[in-house]
KELUM-932330 format. One record per residue (C-alpha): residue number from 1; residue in three letters; x, y, z. Coordinates in steps of 0.1 Angstrom, whole numbers. Example, Ala and Ser with C-alpha at 12.3 -4.5 7.8 and 13.67 -1.06 7.14 Angstrom:
% KELUM-932330
{1 ALA {123 -45 78}},
{2 SER {137 -11 71}},
//
This chain:
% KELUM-932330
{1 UNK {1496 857 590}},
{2 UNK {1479 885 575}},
{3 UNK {1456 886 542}},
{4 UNK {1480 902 523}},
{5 UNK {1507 877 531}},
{6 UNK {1482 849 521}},
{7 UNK {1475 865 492}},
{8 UNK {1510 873 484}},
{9 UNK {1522 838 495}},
{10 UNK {1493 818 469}},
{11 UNK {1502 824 435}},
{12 UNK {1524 803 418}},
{13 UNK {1538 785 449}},
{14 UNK {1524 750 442}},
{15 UNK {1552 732 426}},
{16 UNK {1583 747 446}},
{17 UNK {1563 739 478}},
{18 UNK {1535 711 477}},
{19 UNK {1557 681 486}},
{20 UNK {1575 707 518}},
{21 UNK {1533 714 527}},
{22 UNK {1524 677 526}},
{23 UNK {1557 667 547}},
{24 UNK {1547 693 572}},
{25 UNK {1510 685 576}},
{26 UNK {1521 648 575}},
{27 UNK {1541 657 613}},
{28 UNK {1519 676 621}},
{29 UNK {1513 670 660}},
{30 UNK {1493 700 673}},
{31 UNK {1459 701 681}},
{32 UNK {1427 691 652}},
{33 UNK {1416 733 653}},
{34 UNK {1456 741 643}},
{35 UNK {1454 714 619}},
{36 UNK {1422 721 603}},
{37 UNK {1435 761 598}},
{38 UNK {1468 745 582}},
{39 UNK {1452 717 558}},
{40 UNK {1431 746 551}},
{41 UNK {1458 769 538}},
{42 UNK {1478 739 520}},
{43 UNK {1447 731 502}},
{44 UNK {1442 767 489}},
{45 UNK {1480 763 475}},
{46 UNK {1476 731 464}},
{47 UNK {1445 740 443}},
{48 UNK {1455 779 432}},
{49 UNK {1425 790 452}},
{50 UNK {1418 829 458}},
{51 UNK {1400 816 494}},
{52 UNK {1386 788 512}},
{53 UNK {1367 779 545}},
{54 UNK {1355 753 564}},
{55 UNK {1321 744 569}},
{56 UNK {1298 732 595}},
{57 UNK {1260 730 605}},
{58 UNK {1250 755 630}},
{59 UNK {1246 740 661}},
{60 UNK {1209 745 676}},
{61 UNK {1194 752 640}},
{62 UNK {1194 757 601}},
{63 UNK {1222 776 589}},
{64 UNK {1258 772 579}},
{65 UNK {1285 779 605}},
{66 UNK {1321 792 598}},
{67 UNK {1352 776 616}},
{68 UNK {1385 783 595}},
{69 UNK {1387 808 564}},
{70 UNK {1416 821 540}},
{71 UNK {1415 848 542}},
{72 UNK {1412 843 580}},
{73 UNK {1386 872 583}},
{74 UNK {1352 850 579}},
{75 UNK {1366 826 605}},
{76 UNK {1336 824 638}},
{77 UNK {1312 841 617}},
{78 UNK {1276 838 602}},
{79 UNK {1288 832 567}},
{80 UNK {1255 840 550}},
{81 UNK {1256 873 562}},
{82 UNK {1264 908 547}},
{83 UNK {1297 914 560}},
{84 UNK {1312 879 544}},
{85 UNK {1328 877 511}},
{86 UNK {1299 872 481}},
{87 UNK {1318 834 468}},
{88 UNK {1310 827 506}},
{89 UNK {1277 837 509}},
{90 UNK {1266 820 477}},
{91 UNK {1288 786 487}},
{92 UNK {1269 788 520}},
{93 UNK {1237 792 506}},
{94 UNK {1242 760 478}},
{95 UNK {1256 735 507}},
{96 UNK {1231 748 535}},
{97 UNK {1199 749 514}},
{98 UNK {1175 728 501}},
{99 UNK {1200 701 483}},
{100 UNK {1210 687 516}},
{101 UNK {1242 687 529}},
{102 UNK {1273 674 499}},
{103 UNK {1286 635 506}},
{104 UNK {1310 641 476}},
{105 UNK {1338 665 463}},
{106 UNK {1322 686 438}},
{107 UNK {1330 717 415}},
{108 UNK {1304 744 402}},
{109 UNK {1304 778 389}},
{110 UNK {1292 808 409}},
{111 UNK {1266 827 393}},
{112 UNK {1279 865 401}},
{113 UNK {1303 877 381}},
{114 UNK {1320 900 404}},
{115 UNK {1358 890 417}},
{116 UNK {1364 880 454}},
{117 UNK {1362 923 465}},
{118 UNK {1340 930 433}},
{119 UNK {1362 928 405}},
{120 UNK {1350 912 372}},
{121 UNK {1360 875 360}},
{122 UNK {1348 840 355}},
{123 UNK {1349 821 389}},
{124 UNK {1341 784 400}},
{125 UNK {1335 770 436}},
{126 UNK {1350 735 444}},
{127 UNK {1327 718 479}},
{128 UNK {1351 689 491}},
{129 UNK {1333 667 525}},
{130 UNK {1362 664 552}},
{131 UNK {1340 636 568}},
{132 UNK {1338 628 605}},
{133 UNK {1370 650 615}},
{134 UNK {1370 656 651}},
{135 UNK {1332 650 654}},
{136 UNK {1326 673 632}},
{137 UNK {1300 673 600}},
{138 UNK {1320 699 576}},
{139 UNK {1328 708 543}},
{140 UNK {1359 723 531}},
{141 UNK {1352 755 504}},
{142 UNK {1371 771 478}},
{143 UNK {1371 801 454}},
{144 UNK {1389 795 420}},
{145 UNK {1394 828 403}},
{146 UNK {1398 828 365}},
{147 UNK {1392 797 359}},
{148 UNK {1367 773 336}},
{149 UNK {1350 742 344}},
{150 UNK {1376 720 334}},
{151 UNK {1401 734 353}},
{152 UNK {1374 736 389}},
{153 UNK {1370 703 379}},
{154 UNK {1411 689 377}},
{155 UNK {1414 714 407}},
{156 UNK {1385 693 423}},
{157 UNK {1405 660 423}},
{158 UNK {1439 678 437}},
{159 UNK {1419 689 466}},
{160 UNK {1404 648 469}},
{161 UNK {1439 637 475}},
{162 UNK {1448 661 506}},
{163 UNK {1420 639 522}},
{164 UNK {1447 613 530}},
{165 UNK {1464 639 549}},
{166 UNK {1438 644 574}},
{167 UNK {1436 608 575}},
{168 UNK {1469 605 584}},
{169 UNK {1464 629 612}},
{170 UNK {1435 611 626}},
{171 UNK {1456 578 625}},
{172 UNK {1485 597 642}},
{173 UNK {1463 613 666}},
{174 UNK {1444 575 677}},
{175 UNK {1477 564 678}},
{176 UNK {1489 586 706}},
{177 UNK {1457 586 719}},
{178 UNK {1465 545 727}},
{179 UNK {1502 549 736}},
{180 UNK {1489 574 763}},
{181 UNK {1463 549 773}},
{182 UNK {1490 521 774}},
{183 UNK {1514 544 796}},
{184 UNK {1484 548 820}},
{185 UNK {1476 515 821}},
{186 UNK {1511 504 830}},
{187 UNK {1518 528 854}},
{188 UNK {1481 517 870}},
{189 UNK {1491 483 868}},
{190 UNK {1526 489 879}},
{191 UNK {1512 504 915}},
{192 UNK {1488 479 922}},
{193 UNK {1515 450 914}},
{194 UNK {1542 471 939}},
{195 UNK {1503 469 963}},
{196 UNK {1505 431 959}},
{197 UNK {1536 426 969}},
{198 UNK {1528 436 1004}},
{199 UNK {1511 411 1031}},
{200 UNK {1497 439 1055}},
{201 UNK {1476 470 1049}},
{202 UNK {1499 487 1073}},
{203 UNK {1531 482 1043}},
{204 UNK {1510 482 1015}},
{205 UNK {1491 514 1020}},
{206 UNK {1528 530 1025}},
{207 UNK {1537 509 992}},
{208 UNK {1506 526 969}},
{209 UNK {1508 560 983}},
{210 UNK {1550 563 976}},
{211 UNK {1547 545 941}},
{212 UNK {1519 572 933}},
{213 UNK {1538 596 942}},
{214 UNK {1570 584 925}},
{215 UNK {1551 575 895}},
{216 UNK {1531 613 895}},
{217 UNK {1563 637 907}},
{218 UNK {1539 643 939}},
{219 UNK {1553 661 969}},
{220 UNK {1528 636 988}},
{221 UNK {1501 612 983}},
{222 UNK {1478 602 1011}},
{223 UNK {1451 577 1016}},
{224 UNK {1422 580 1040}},
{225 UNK {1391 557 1049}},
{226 UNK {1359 562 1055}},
{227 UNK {1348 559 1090}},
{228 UNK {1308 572 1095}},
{229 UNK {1307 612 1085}},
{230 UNK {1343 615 1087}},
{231 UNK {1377 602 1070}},
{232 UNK {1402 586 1091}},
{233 UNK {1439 595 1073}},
{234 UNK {1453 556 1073}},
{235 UNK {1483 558 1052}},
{236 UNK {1509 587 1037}},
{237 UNK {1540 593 1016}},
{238 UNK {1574 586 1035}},
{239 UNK {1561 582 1064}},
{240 UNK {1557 552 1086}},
{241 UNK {1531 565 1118}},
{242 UNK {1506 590 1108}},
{243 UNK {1497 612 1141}},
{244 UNK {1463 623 1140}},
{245 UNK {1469 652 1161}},
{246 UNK {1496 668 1135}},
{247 UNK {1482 700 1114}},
{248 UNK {1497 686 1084}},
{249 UNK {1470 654 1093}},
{250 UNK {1440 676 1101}},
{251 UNK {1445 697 1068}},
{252 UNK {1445 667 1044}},
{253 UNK {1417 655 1065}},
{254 UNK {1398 683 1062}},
{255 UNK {1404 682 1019}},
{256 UNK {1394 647 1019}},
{257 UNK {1361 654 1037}},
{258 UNK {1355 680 1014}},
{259 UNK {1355 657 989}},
{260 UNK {1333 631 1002}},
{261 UNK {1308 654 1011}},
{262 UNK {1307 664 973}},
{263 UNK {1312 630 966}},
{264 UNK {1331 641 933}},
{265 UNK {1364 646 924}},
{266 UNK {1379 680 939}},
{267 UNK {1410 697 923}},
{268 UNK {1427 730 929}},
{269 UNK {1432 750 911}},
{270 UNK {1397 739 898}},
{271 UNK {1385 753 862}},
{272 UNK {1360 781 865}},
{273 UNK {1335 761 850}},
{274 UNK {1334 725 874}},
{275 UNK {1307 734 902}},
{276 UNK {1328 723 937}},
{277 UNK {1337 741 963}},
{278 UNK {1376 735 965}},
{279 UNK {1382 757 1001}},
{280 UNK {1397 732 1022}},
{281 UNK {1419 720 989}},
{282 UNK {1431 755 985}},
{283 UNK {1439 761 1026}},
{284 UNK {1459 724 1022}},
{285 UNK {1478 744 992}},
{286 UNK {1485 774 1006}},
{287 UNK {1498 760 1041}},
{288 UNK {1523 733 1024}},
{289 UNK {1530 758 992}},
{290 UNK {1516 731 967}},
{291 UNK {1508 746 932}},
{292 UNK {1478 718 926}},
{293 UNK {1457 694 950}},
{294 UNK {1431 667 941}},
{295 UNK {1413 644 958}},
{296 UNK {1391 616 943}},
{297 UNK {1368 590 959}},
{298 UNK {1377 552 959}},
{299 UNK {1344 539 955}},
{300 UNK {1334 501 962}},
{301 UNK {1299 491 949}},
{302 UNK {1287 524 941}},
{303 UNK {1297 538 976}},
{304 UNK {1326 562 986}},
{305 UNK {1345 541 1011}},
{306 UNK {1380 557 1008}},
{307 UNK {1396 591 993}},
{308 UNK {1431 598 978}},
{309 UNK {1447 630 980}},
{310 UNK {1477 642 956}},
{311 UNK {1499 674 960}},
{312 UNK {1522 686 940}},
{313 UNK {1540 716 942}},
{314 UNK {1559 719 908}},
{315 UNK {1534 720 884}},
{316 UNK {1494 711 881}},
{317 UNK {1478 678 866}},
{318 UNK {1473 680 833}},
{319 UNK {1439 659 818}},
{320 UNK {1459 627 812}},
{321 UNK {1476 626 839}},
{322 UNK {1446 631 860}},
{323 UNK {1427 605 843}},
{324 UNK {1463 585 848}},
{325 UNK {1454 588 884}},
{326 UNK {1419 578 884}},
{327 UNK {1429 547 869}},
{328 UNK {1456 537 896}},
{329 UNK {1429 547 917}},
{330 UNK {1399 525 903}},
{331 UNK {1423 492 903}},
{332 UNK {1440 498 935}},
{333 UNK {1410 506 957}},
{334 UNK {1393 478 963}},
{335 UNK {1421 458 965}},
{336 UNK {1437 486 991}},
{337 UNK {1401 485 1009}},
{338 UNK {1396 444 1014}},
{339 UNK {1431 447 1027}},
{340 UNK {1420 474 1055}},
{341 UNK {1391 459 1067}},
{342 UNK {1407 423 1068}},
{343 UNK {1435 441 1088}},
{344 UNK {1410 457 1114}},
{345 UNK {1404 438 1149}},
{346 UNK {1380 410 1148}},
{347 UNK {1354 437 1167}},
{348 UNK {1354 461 1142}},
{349 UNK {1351 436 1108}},
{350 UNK {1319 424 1130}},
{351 UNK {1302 458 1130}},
{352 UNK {1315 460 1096}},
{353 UNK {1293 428 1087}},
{354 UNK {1269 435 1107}},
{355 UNK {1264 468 1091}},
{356 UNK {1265 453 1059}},
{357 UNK {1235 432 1070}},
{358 UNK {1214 457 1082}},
{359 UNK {1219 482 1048}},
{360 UNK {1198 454 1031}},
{361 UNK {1171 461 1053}},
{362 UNK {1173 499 1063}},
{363 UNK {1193 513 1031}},
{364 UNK {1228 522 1027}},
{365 UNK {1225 554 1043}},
{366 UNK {1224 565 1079}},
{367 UNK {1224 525 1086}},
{368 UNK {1229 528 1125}},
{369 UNK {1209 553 1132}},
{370 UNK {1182 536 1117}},
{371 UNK {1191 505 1129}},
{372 UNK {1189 520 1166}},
{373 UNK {1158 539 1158}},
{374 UNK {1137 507 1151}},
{375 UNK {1157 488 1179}},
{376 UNK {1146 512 1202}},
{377 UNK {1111 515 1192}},
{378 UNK {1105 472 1192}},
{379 UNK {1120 474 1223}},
{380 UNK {1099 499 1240}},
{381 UNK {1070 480 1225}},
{382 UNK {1081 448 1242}},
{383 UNK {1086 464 1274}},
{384 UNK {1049 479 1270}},
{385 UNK {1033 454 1256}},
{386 UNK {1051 422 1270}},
{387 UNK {1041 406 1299}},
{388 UNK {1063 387 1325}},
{389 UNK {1062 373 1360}},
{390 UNK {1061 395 1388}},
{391 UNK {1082 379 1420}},
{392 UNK {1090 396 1453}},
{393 UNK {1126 382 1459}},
{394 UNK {1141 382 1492}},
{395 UNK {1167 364 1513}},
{396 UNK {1158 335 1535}},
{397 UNK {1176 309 1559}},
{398 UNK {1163 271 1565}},
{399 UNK {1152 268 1605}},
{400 UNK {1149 237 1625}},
{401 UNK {1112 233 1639}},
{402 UNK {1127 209 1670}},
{403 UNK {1163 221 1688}},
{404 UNK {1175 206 1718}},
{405 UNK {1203 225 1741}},
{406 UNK {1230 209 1754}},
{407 UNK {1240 231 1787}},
{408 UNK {1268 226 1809}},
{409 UNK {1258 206 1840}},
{410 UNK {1284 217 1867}},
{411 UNK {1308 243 1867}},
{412 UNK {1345 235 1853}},
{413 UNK {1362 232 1824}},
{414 UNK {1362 220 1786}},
{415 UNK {1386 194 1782}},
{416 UNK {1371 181 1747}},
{417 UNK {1351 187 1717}},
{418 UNK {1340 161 1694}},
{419 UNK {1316 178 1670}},
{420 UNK {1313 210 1648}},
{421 UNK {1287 233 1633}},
{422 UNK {1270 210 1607}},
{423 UNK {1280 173 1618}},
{424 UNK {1251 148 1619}},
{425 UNK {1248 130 1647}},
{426 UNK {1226 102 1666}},
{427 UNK {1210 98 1697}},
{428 UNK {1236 96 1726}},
{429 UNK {1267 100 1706}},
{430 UNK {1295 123 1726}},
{431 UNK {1297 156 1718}},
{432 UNK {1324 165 1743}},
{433 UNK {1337 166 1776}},
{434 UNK {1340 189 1805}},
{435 UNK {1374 182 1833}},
{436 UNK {1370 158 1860}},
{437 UNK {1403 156 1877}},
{438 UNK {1389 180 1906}},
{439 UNK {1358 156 1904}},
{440 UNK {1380 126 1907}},
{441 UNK {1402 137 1938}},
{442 UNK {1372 149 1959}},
{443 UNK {1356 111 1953}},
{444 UNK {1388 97 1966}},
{445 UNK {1389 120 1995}},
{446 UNK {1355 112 2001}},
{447 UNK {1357 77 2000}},
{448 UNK {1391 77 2023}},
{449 UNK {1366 97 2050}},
{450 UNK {1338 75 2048}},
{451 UNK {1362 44 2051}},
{452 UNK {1379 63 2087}},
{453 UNK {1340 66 2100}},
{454 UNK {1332 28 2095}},
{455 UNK {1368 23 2110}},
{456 UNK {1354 45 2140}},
{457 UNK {1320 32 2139}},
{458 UNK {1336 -5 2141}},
{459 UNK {1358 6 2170}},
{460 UNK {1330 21 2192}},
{461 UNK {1313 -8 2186}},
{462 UNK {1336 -29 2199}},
{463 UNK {1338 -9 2233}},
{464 UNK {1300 -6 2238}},
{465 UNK {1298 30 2227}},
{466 UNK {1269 33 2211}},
{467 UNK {1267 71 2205}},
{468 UNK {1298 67 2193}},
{469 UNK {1287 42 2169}},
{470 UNK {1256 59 2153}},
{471 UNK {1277 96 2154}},
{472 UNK {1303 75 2133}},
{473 UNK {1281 54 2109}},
{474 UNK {1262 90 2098}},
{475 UNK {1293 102 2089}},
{476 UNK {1302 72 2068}},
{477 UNK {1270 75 2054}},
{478 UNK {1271 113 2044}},
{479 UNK {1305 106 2032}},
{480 UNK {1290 75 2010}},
{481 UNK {1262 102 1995}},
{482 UNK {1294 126 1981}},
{483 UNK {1307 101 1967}},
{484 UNK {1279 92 1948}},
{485 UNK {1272 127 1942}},
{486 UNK {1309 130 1929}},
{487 UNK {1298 97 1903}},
{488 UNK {1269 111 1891}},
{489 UNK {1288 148 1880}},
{490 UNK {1315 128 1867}},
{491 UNK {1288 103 1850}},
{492 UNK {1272 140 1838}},
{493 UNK {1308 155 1823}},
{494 UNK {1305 132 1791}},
{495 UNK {1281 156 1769}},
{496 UNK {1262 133 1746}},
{497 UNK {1236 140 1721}},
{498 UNK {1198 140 1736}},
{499 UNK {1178 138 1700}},
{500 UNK {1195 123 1661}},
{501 UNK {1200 157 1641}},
{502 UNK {1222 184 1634}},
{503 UNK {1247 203 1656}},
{504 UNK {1237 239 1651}},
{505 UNK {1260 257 1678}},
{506 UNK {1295 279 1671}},
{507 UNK {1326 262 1671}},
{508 UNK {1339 256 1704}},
{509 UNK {1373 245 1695}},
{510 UNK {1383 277 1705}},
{511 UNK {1370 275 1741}},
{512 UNK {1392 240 1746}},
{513 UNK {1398 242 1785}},
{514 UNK {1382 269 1792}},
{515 UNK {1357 276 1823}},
{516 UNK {1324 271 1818}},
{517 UNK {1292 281 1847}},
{518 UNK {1264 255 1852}},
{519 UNK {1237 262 1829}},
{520 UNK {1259 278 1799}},
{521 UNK {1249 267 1765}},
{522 UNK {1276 242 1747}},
{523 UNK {1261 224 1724}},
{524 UNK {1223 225 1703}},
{525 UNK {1212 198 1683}},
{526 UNK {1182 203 1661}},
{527 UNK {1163 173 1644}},
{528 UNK {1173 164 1605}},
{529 UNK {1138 165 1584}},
{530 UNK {1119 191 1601}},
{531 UNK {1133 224 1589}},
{532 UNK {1115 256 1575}},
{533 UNK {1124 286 1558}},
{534 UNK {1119 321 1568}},
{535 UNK {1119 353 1543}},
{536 UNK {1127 389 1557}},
{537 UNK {1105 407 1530}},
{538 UNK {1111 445 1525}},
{539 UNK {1085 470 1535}},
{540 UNK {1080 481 1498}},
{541 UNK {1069 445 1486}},
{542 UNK {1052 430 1515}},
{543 UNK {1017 449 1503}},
{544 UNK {1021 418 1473}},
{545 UNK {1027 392 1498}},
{546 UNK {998 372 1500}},
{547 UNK {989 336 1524}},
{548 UNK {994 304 1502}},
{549 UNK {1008 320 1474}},
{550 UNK {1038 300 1464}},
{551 UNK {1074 300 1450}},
{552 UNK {1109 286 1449}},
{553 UNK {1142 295 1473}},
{554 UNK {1178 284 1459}},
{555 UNK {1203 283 1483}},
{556 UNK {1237 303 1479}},
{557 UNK {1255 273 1480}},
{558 UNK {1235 253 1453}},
{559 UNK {1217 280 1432}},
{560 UNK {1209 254 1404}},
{561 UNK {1186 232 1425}},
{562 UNK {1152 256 1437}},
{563 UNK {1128 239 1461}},
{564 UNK {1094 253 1457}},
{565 UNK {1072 264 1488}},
{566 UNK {1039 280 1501}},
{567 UNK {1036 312 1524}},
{568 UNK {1027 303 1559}},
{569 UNK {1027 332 1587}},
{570 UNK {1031 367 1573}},
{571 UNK {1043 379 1610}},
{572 UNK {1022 419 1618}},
{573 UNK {1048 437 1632}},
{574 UNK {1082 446 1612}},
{575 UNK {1115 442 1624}},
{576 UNK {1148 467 1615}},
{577 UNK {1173 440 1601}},
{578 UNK {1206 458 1588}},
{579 UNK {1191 490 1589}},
{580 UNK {1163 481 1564}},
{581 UNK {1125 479 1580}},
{582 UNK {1110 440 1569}},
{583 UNK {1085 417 1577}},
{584 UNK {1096 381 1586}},
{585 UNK {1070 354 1564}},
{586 UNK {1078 317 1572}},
{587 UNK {1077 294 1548}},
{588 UNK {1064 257 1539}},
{589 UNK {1089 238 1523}},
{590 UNK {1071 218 1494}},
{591 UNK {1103 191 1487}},
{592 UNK {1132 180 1504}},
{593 UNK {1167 182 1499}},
{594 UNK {1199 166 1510}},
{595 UNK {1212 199 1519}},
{596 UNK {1189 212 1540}},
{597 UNK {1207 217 1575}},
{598 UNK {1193 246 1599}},
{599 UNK {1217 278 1593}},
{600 UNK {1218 271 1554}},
{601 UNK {1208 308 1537}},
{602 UNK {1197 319 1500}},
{603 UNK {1173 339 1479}},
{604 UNK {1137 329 1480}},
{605 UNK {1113 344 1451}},
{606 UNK {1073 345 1458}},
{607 UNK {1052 343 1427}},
{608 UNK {1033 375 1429}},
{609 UNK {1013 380 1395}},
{610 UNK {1021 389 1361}},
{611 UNK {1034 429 1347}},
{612 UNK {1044 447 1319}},
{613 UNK {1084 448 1315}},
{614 UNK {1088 479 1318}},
{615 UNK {1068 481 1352}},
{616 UNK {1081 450 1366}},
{617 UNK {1115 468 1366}},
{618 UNK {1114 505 1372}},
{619 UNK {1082 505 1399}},
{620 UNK {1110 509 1429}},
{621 UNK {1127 537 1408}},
{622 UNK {1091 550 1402}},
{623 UNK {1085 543 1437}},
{624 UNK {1117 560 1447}},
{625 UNK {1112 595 1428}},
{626 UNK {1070 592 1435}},
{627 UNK {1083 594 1471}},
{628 UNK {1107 620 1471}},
{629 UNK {1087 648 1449}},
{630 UNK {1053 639 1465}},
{631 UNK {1035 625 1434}},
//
């Protein structure tokens, strides 16, 4: 509206119009600036004023600022200087100077004469305090042109009664103000009651993000964890399985990392004045044709643990609804968050703890890394500083000190076995049996031959022939000594044990009549009680290997019960066992054991000295790489 309309609309308007003005400013719903430039011109009808502004300490220092005028000229301008009406200059000086600033409505003339562009007449100027409005300290200022003090004065109290109005307008505007609160909080608490419904964070991470976006008119709504540096997309809009490997995915991703690295709220389009960087936001809007994005941090304990990302592509968020959104966000976070980790293998809620644990110690930030930091450097102090035993480990077998052989006394076959490998046995006891059916028909042949000599040697006998007689009797005779000979193999083919021990030969079930030569081994026996070990010690560790030095051997069979020992023999010359140069060491055997049988083989460990850690177990890889470079 222009002066001239102002001007033209003030005079003699108050009665037709006041009750139309008050109804108007009464629902009035605009903002408190629009209001403040409306109570303003109602007032100047209401009270026949020539002008009037509103005003306000100058921010920063002394001085009278101007923030609505009628005419609107003066509005946003130094009112004390030359260019602003005289009434205005003089009002600004009386409420700005050295009376203090007015508490009450109050009327008083104005000392120059001159009209409001310099005309002559009587004028008055009427101060009324509008409070607290909108956070502001102001005053509300008037010109009354041709007027005396009686009539600034009932002009005064007129004015003091449009005060309810902006009261009003401050009740209305609260009053909103809590209806909007209490649609925010309903819808807030209306998402996390449709969260609560749900069991699983797989369903109820699908249940938030669709009811914010029914609730918000979002194209979609995504929700994304925290896992280390980055932000692992858990949960989106309509959609059941979220593949990582999608664009759509790496795009919100990417927003949502944006924002924790920020570790602020990220909008686009943001206002010129927020200080974020909104790039990845404003590539996610382009590439799904969204007209706004935000993203905001779900924060548990003062720590960003999860993000949300909105799109929508009709309109932008206006500052209710944004602050709408932070709310749903702030109620259904944690709960959303205890839900993930509880829903996470048993593993991962482990490390979870355990990270937990170690942020007390090390901080919240960078926890692993610290963690592994000072792991690594106590451990590499231990391994320095720590000393352990040092043992030269090798395998070993248990060796009887007394064997007897067994051989085979005659040539024939194996008709039994009664041992094997292992069986205890006594003095004399049958081992087996070697054929003697051939044995048995040449004793009866013989013995039918030496019975025809005595027949012939009787015979000759009888007719005097003594030649006869002896040539007949020596044939008996050498017939008599096979057939002893033939009882004393057959005596021999029973195979019993010379000494009590320990049968120590192979199997010979599988040489059951089979032919055997005089003289071949069959069976060995070695005596129970008298065993000892033997060690085949590596080239590399026999320059530890000392006379008397001691240790224990556990068989493979019995690892759990160790017999300790002393080094005997340390033999000079080395032997190639298995491809592998070593030195064979006999062994004492300190104790005795119920398994010890000749044969019976383990690990045997010689008490050397005492080493670092780290040398005890990386000298053979020094060793090794000393030897192939030539250090």
């Amino acid at each position: 509206m222009t002066q001239a309309a102002i001007q033209a609309d003030l005079p003699g308007a108050l009665p037709a119009r006041g009750f139309d003005e008050a109804e108007r400013l009464v629902r009035f719903g605009g903002p408190p600036d629009a209001f403040l430039a409306e109570l303003l011109l109602a007032q100047c009808r209401f009270a026949g004023a020539a002008g009037g502004a509103v005003l306000r300490r100058a921010e920063g220092g002394p001085g009278v600022e101007c923030l609505q005028s009628v005419p609107p000229g003066a509005a946003g301008r130094d009112p004390e200087e030359e260019a602003a009406p005289p009434w205005l200059r003089e009002v600004a000086g009386v409420v700005g100077g050295a009376g203090g600033w007015p508490r009450e409505a109050a009327s008083f003339p104005l000392e120059s004469g001159d009209g409001l562009y310099g005309e002559d007449g009587q004028r008055h100027a009427v101060v009324l305090p509008l409070g607290a409005f909108a956070s502001l300290d102001a005053v509300a200022a008037f010109v009354l042109e041709g007027c005396d003090a009686d009539e600034a004065h009932h002009a005064c109290r007129r004015l003091a009664f449009t005060l309810s109005m902006l009261t009003l307008y401050e009740a209305r505007q609260a009053l909103g103000a809590r209806e909007a609160d209490l649609r925010g909080l309903a819808l807030a608490t209306g998402t996390l009651a449709a969260l609560n419904r749900q069991g699983r964070f797989g369903s109820a991470g699908l249940a938030f993000c669709n009811e914010v976006a029914s609730r918000f008119e979002a194209e979609r709504v995504s929700f994304g964890v925290v896992r280390g540096r980055y932000v692992k997309l858990r949960a989106m809009s309509q959609t059941e399985h979220v593949h990582r490997k999608m664009a759509a995915v790496q795009a919100i991703e990417a927003a949502m990392e944006e924002c924790l690295d920020q570790d602020t709220e990220v909008q686009h389009p943001a206002a010129p004045e927020e200080p974020v960087v909104a790039r990845a936001a404003a590539e996610l809007a382009r590439r799904e044709s969204c007209d706004a994005v935000i993203s905001l941090p779900l924060r548990r304990a003062g720590e960003a643990e999860a993000v949300v990302t909105l799109e929508r592509a009709s309109r932008g968020l206006d500052a209710a609804e944004a602050s709408f959104l932070r709310l749903a966000c702030e109620l259904c976070g944690p709960r959303l968050l205890e839900m993930e980790a509880a829903d996470r293998w048993v593993g991962a809620r482990a490390a979870a703890s355990v990270r937990r644990g170690l942020a007390l110690f090390v901080g919240p930030t960078h926890t692993w890394a610290k963690a592994a930091a000072i792991g690594l450097l106590a451990a590499l102090a231990v391994v320095t500083l720590v000393d352990v035993p040092f043992r030269v480990d090798a395998p070993f077998e248990l060796q009887a000190v007394t064997r007897r052989q067994v051989p085979a006394p005659f040539e024939g076959y194996l008709a039994t076995v009664a041992v094997r490998a292992g069986d205890v046995v006594q003095a004399g006891d049958v081992l087996g049996e070697l054929d003697t059916s051939e044995l048995q028909l040449e004793r009866a042949r013989q013995q039918a031959e030496r019975l025809t000599h005595q027949k012939e040697a009787d015979e000759a006998r009888r007719e005097g022939k003594t030649v006869d007689v002896q040539i007949a009797e020596a044939r008996a005779a050498e017939a008599q000594v096979q057939v002893e000979l033939n009882d004393h193999q057959i005596a021999q083919a029973t195979l019993r044990a010379p000494v009590a021990g320990s049968v120590i030969s192979d199997d010979l079930q599988q040489k059951l009549f089979s032919p055997v030569k005089r003289g071949e081994l069959l069976f060995e026996v070695a005596r129970l009680g008298q065993q000892r070990a033997e060690m085949r010690v590596s080239d590399e560790d026999i320059p530890w290997v000392r006379e008397g030095q001691t240790g224990s051997l556990a068989p493979a069979s019995t690892p759990g019960d160790p017999v300790g020992f002393r080094v005997g023999r340390i033999e000079p010359i080395a032997e190639v066992v298995d491809g592998e140069n070593v030195f064979r060491v006999r062994l004492e055997l300190l104790e005795s054991r119920p398994w010890f049988r000749p044969g019976v083989a383990g690990v045997a460990k010689i008490d050397v000295g005492k080493g670092s850690i780290l040398w005890v177990y990386t000298r053979e890889a020094v060793n090794f790489v000393r030897l192939k470079l030539w250090l």
